[in-house]
C-alpha positions as a Python dict, from the first residue, in 0.01 Angstrom:
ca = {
    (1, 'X'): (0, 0, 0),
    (2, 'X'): (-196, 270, -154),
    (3, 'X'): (-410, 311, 129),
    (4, 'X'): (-133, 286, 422),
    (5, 'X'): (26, 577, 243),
    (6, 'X'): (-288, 784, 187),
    (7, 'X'): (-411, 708, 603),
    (8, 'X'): (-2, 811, 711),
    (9, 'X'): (-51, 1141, 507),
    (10, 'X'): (-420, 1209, 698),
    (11, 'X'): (-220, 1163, 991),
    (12, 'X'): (35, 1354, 963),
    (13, 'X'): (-231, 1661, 853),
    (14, 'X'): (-330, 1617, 1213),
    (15, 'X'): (-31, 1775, 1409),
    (16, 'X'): (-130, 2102, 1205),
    (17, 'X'): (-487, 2106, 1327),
    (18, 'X'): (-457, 2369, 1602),
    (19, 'X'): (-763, 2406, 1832),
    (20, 'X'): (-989, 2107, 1672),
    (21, 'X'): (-754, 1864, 1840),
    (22, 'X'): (-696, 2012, 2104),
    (23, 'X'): (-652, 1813, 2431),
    (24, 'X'): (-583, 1430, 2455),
    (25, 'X'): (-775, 1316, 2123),
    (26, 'X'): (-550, 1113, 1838),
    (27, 'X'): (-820, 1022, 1592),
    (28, 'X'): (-727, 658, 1483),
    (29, 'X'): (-649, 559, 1109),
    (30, 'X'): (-981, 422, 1073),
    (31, 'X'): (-1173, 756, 1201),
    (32, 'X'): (-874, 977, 952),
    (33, 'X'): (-1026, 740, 662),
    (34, 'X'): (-1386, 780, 774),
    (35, 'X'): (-1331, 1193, 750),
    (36, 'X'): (-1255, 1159, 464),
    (37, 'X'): (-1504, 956, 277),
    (38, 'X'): (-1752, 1160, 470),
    (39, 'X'): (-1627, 1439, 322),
    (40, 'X'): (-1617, 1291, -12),
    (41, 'X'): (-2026, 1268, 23),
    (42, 'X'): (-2091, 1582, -8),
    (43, 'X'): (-2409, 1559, -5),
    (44, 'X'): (-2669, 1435, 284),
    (45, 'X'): (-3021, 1430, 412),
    (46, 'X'): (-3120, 1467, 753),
    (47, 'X'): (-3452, 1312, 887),
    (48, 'X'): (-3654, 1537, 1158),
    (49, 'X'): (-3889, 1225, 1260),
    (50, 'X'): (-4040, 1170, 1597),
    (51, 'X'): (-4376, 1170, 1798),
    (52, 'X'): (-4386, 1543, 1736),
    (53, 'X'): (-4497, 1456, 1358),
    (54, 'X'): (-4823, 1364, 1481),
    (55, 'X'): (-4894, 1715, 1581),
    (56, 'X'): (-4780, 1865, 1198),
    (57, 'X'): (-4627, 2150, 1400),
    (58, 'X'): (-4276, 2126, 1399),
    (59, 'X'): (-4022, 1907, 1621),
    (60, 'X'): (-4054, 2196, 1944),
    (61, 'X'): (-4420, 2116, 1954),
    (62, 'X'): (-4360, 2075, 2328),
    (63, 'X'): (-4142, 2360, 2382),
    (64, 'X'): (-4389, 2595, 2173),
    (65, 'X'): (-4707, 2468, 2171),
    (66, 'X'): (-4958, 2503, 2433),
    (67, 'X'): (-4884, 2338, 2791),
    (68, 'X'): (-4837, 2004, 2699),
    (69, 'X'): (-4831, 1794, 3016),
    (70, 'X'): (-4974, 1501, 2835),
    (71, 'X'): (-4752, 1531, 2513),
    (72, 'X'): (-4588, 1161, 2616),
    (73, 'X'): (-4936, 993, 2581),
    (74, 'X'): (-4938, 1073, 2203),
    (75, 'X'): (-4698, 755, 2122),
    (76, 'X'): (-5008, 569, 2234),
    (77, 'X'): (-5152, 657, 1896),
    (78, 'X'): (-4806, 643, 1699),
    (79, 'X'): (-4887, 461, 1389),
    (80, 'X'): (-4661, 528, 1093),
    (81, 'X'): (-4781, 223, 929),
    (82, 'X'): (-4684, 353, 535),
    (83, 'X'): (-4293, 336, 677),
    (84, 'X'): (-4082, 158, 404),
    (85, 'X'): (-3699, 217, 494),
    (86, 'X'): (-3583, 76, 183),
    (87, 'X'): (-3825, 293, -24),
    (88, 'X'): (-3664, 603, 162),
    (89, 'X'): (-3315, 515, 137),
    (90, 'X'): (-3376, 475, -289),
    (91, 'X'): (-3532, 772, -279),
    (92, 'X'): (-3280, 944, -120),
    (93, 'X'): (-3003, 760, -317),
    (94, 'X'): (-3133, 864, -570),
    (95, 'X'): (-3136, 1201, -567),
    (96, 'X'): (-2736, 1205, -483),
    (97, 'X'): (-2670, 1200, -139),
    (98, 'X'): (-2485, 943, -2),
    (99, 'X'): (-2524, 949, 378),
    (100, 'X'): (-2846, 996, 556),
    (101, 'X'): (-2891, 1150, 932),
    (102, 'X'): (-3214, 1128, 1155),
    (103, 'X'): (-3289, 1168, 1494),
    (104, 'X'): (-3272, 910, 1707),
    (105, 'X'): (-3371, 1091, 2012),
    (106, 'X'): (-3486, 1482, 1974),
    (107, 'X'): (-3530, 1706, 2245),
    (108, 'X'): (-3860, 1589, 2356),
    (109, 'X'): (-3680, 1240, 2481),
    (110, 'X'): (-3865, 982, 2260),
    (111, 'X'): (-3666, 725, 2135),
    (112, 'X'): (-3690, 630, 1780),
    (113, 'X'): (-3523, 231, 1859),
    (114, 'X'): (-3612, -17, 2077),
    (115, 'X'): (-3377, 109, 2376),
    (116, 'X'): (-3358, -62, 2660),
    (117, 'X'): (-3303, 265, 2931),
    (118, 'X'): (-3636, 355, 2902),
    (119, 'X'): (-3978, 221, 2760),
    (120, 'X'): (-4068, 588, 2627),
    (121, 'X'): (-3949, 500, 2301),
    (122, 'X'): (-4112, 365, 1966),
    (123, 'X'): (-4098, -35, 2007),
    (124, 'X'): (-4224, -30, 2344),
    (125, 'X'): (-4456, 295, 2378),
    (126, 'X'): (-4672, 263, 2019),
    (127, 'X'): (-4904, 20, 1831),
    (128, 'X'): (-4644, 19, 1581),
    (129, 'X'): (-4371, -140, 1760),
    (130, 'X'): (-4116, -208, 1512),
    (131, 'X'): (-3758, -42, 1540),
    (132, 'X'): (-3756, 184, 1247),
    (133, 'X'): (-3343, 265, 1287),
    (134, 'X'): (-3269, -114, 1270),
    (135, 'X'): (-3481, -82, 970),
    (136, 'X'): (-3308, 190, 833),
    (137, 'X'): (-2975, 54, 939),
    (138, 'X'): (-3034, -224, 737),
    (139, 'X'): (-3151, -63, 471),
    (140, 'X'): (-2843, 174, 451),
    (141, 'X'): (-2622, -134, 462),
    (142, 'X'): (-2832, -253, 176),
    (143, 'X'): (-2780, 12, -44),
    (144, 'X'): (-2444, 172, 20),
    (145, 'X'): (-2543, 449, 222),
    (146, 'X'): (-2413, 596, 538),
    (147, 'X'): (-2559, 651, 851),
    (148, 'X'): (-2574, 899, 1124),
    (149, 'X'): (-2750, 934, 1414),
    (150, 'X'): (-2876, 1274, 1544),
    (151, 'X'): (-2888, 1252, 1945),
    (152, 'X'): (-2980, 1547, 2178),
    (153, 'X'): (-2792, 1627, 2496),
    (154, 'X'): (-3120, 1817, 2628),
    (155, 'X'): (-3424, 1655, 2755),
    (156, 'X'): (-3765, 1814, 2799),
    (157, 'X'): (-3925, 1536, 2932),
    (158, 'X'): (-3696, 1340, 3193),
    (159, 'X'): (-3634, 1488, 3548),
    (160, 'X'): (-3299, 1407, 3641),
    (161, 'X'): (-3175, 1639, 3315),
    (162, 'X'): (-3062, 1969, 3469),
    (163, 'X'): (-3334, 2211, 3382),
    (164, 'X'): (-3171, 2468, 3123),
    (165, 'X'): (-3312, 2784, 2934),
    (166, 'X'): (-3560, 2583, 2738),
    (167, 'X'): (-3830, 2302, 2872),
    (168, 'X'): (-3994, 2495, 3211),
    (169, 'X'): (-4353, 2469, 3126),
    (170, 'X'): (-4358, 2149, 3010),
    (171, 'X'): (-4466, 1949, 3322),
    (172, 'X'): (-4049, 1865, 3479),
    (173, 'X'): (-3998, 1808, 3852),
    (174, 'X'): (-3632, 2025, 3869),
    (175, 'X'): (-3621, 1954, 4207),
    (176, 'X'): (-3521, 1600, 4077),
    (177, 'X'): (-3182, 1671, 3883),
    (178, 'X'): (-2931, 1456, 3858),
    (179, 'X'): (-2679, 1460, 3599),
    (180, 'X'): (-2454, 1217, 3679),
    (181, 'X'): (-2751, 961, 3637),
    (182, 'X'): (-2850, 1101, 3317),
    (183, 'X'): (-2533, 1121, 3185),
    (184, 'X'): (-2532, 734, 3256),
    (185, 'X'): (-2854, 722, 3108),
    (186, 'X'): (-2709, 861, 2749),
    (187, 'X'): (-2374, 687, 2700),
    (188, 'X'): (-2587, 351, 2743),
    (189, 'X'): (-2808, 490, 2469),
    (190, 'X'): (-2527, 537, 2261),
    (191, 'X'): (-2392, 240, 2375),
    (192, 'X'): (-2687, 39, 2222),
    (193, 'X'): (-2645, 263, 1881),
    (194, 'X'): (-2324, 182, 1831),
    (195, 'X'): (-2368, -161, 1913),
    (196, 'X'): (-2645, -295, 1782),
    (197, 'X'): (-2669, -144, 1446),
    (198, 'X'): (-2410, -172, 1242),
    (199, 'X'): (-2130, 81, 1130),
    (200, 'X'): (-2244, 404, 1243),
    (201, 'X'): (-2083, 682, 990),
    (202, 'X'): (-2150, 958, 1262),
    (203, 'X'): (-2317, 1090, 1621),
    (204, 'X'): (-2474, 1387, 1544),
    (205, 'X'): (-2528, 1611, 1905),
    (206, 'X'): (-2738, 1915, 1969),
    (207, 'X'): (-2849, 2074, 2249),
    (208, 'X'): (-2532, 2210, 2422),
    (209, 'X'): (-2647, 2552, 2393),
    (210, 'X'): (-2907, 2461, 2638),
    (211, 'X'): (-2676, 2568, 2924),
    (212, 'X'): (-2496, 2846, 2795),
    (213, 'X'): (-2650, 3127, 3035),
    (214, 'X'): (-2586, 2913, 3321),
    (215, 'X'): (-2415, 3143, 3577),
    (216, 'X'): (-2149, 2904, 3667),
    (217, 'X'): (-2044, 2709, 3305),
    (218, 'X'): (-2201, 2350, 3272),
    (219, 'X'): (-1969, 2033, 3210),
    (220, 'X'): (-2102, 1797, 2985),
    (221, 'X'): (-1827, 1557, 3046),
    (222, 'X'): (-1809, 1566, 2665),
    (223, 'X'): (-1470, 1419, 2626),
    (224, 'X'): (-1545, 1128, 2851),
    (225, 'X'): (-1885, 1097, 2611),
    (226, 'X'): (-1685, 1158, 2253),
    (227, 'X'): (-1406, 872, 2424),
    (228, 'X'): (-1673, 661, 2425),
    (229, 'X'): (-1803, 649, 2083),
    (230, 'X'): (-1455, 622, 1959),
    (231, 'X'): (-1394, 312, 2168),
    (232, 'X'): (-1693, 184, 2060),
    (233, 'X'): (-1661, 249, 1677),
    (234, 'X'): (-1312, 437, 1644),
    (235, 'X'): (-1441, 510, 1286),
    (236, 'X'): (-1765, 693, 1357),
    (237, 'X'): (-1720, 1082, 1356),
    (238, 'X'): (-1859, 1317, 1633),
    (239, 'X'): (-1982, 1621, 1561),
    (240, 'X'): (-2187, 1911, 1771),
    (241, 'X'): (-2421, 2156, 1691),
    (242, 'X'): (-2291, 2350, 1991),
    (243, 'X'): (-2234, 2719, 1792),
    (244, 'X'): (-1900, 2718, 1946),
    (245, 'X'): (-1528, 2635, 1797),
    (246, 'X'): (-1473, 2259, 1852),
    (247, 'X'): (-1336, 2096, 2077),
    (248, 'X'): (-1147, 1755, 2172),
    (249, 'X'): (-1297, 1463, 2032),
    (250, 'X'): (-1483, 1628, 1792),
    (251, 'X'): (-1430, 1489, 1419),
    (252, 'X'): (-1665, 1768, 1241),
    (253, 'X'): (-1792, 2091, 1275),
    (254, 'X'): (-2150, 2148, 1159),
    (255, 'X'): (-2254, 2536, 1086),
    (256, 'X'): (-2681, 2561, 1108),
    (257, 'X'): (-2845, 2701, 834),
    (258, 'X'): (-2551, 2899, 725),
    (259, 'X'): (-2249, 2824, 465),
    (260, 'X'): (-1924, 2809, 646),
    (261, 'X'): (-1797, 3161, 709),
    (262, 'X'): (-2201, 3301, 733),
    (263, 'X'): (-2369, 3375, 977),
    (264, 'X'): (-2717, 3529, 878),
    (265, 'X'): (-2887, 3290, 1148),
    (266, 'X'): (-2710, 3467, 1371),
    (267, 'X'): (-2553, 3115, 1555),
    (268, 'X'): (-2224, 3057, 1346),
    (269, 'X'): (-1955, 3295, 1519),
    (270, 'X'): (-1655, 3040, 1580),
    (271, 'X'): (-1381, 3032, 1355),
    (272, 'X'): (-1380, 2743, 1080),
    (273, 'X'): (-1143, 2444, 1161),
    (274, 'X'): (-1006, 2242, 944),
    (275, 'X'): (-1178, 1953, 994),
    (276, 'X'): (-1473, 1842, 767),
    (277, 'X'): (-1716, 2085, 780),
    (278, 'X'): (-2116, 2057, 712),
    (279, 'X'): (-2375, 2304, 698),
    (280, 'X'): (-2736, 2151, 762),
    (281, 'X'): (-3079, 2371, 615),
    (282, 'X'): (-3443, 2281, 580),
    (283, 'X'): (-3583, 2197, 285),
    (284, 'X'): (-3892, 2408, 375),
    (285, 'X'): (-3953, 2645, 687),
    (286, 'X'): (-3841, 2386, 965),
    (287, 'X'): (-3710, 2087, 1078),
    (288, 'X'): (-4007, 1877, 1175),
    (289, 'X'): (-4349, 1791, 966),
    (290, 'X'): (-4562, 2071, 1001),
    (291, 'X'): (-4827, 2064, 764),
    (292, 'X'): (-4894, 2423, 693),
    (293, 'X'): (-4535, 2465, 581),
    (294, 'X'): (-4550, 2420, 181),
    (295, 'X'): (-4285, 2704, 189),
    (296, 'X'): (-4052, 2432, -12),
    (297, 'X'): (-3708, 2584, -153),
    (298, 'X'): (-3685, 2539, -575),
    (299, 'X'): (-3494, 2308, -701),
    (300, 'X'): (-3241, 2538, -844),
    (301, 'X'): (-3195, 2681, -480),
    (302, 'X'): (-3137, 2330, -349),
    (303, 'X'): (-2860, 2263, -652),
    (304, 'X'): (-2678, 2654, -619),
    (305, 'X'): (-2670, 2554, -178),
    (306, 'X'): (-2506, 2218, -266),
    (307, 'X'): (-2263, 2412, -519),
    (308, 'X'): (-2187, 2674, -274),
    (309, 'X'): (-2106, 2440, 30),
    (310, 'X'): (-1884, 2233, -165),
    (311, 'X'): (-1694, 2546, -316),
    (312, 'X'): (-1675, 2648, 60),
    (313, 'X'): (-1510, 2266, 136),
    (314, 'X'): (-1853, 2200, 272),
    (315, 'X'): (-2137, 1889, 281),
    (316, 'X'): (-2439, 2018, 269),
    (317, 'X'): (-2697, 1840, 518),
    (318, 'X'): (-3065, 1918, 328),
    (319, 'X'): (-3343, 1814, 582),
    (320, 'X'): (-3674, 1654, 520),
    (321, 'X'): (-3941, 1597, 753),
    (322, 'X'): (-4098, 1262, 750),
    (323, 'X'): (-4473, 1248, 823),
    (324, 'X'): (-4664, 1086, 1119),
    (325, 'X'): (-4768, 798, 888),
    (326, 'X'): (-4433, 680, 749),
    (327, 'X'): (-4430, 875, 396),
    (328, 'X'): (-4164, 1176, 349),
    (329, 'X'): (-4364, 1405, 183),
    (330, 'X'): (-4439, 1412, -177),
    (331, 'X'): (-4309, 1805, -284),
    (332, 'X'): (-3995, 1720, -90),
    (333, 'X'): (-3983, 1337, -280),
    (334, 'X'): (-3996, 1599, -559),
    (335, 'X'): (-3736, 1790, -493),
    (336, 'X'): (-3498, 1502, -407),
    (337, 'X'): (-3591, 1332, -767),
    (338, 'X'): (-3512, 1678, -962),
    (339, 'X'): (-3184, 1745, -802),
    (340, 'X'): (-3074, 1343, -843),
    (341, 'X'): (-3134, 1421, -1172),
    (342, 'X'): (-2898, 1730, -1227),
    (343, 'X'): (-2664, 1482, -978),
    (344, 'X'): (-2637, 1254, -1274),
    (345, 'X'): (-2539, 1481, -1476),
    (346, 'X'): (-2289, 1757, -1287),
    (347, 'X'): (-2206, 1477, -964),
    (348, 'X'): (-1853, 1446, -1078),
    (349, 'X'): (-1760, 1835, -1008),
    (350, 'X'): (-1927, 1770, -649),
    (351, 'X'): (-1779, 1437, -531),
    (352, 'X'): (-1476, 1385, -403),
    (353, 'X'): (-1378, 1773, -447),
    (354, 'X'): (-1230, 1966, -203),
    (355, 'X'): (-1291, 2378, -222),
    (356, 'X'): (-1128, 2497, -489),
    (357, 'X'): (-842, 2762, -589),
    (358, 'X'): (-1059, 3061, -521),
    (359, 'X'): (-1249, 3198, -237),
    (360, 'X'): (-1609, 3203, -316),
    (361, 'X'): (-1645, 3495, -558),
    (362, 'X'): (-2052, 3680, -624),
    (363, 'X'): (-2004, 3518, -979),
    (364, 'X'): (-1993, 3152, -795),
    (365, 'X'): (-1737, 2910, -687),
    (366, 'X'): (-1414, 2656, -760),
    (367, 'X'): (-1419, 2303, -636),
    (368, 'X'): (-1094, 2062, -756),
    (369, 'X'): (-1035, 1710, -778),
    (370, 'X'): (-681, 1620, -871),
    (371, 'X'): (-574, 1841, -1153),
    (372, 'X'): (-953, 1927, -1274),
    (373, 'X'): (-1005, 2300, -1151),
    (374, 'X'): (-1406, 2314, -1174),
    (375, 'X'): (-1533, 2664, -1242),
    (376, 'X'): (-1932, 2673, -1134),
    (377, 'X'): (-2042, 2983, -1242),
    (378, 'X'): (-2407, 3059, -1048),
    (379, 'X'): (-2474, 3445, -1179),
    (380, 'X'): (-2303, 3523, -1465),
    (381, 'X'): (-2110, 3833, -1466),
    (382, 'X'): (-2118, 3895, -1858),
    (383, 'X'): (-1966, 3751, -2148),
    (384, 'X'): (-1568, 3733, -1983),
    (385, 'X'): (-1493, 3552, -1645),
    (386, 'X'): (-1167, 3699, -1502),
    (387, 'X'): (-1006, 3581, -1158),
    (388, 'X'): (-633, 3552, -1026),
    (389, 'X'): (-534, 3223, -1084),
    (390, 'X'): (-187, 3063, -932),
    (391, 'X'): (-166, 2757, -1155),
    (392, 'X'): (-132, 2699, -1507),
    (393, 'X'): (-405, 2614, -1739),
    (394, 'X'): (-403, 2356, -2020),
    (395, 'X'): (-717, 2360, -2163),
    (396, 'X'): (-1085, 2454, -2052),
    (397, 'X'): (-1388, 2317, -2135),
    (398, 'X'): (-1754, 2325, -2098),
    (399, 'X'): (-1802, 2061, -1817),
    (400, 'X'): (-2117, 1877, -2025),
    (401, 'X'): (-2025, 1837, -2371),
    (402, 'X'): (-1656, 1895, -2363),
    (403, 'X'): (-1670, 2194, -2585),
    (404, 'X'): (-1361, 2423, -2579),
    (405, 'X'): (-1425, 2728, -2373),
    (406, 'X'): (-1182, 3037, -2480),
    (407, 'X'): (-957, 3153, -2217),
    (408, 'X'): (-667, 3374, -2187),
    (409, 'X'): (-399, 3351, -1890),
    (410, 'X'): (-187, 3660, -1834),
    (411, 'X'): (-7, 3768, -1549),
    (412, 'X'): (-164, 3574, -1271),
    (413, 'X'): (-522, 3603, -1456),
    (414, 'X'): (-727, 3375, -1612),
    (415, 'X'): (-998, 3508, -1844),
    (416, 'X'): (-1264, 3239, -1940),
    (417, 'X'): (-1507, 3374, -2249),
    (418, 'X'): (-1892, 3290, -2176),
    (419, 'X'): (-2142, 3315, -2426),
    (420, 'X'): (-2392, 3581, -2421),
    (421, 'X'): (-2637, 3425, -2193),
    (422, 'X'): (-2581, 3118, -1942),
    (423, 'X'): (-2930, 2933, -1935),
    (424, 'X'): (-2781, 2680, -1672),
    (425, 'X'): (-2846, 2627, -1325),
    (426, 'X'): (-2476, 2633, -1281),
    (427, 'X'): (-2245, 2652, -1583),
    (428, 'X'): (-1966, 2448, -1479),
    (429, 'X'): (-1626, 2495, -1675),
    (430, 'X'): (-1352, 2223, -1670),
    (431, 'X'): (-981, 2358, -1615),
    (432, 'X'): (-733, 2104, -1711),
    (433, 'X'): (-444, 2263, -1468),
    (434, 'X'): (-91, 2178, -1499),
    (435, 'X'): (17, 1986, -1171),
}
């Protein structure tokens, strides 16, 4: 009964959603329940694995590198014979994230399953010839973990895809387009996906922005695409990394290597909707293995990005690039085990919360679950906290240990007493708030 009540009040949050359900789209009860467990997460790691590894430059390898007419015959050598999906979905358990995204198909058009539309893919085209998302499928169902797949709308390497702004030096015939045929060529792909591998937490699309100096605008028949997945698994979520404001169909909005309401990368200009949001960054310097990039963020920065994106009602998407042999790499395994660890400790102020009371403030940021108003403060200000607070505080207390934590409510203000020098990562503060 609980749960019929909790999916009619999702619904009825719907009507209110302006422009992000827009068009002809009801999201079912089952895809309302999935948003919100998804946003529950909080926390996921995306998986930048393809042919491309081999290389150690980077997932646009083709796109970038020199002329690479004869990029395709590198699956020939495609060995990643150290792959252990269940080792990487512990490891990634265990440092706190519950869902896990990868690419199933990047932009270069290799296929990381055994799909039947084309034999450029990793069962049929390599030595290795084991489906590594069944695999990991498995694996995920194993261990409680969801799973999204990462698809790209672009591709560099076949010739009916309408040439766009990236991919002309790579070896296409454009004299060969033909959408309608590709487009064909992709819903059967995700047909198989969402078919053959279990509950599929989310699609994952990029490569929209491929079109967007055409003179006369592209259609992507995205609708038809997005009606598809829901038919197939009304649950799964659809999301696009299209830099625009979203559109029917879509379930989340995604913001690239910026916090919701940034835009430093210079992509992120639409206006927020208020449907689950996720920012996605790179662990290191980029999304693919490239094995010159050691650049790795600190562990602290890792923790104070998952802080911030939950404070700003935000997952945070951390990528990792897998390398050509099977074996995420051992600073990132690092980094994954260190933040678990704070995870263990601080996990209830991220799960489950929703962005709390205040905007994010240069001290740090407010998440809530039910009446528990968490305070995370990530550069301490001095030795008083003061912000304009609505609701009433019963007690506060030092998130860890449960000691009392002075405060002072006056007038709309809350006042919070710190000591003289916060040693933490992120000194969280538990507000007991009057309902």
């Amino acid at each position: 009964m609980k749960t019929m009540k909790r999916i009619f009040v999702l619904a009825l949050l719907v009507v209110g959603m302006g422009k992000a359900m827009a068009g002809n789209y009801i999201p079912t009860a089952e895809n309302l329940e999935s948003r919100k467990q998804f946003s529950d997460c909080r926390f996921g790691i995306f998986l930048h694995w393809g042919i491309y590894s081999m290389f150690a430059q980077g997932e646009w390898y083709l796109q970038s590198g020199p002329k690479q007419y004869e990029y395709a015959k590198a699956a020939d050598a495609f060995y990643p014979h150290r792959f252990n999906a269940l080792s990487w979905v512990r490891a990634i358990k265990d440092a706190g994230a519950k869902y896990i995204c990868i690419t199933s198909r990047h932009h270069d058009g290799f296929s990381m399953w055994g799909t039947k539309q084309s034999p450029y893919n990793i069962v049929d085209a390599t030595p290795f010839g084991r489906d590594v998302l069944k695999e990991l499928a498995e694996a995920c169902q194993q261990e409680g973990i969801r799973l999204h797949f990462y698809y790209s709308h672009l591709d560099w390497g076949r010739d009916d895809y309408p040439m766009g702004r990236t991919g002309h030096e790579v070896g296409k015939d454009s004299t060969k387009a033909d959408f309608q045929h590709y487009f064909k060529f992709m819903n059967a792909q995700l047909t198989e996906l969402l078919t053959n591998y279990g509950p599929i937490g989310g699609i994952w699309f990029d490569g929209v922005w491929d079109h967007d100096n055409d003179a006369t605008p592209f259609d992507w028949q995205l609708e038809e695409q997005y009606a598809l997945i829901h038919k197939l698994q009304p649950a799964c979520l659809v999301g696009n990394n299209h830099h625009k404001a979203v559109v029917s169909g879509e379930d989340f909005q995604m913001f690239e290597r910026d916090l919701p309401g940034d835009n430093t990368a210079g992509w992120n200009k639409s206006e927020i909707s208020a449907l689950p949001l996720e920012t996605c960054e790179t662990m290191n310097g980029i999304w693919g293995y490239k094995i010159t990039d050691q650049n790795y963020k600190s562990t602290q920065d890792i923790i104070r990005m998952l802080v911030n994106a939950s404070g700003r009602d935000a997952n945070l998407l951390m990528n990792l690039g897998p390398q050509p042999n099977g074996e995420l790499p051992a600073l990132g395994l690092q980094r994954l085990h260190e933040v678990g660890q704070w995870m263990k400790k601080y996990g209830d102020t991220i799960y489950g919360t929703r962005g709390g009371d205040l905007k994010p403030q240069e001290w740090g940021v407010t998440t809530r679950k039910g009446n528990q108003l968490y305070v995370h403060v990530l550069n301490q200000p001095g030795t008083t906290l003061s912000f304009p607070l609505k609701c009433k505080v019963k007690a506060a207390k030092l998130f860890i240990d449960g000691t009392s934590v002075p405060f002072k409510q006056k007038n709309g203000t809350l006042t919070l007493t710190l000591p003289e020098k916060v040693e933490e990562v992120d000194y969280v503060i538990a507000l007991t708030t009057k309902e």
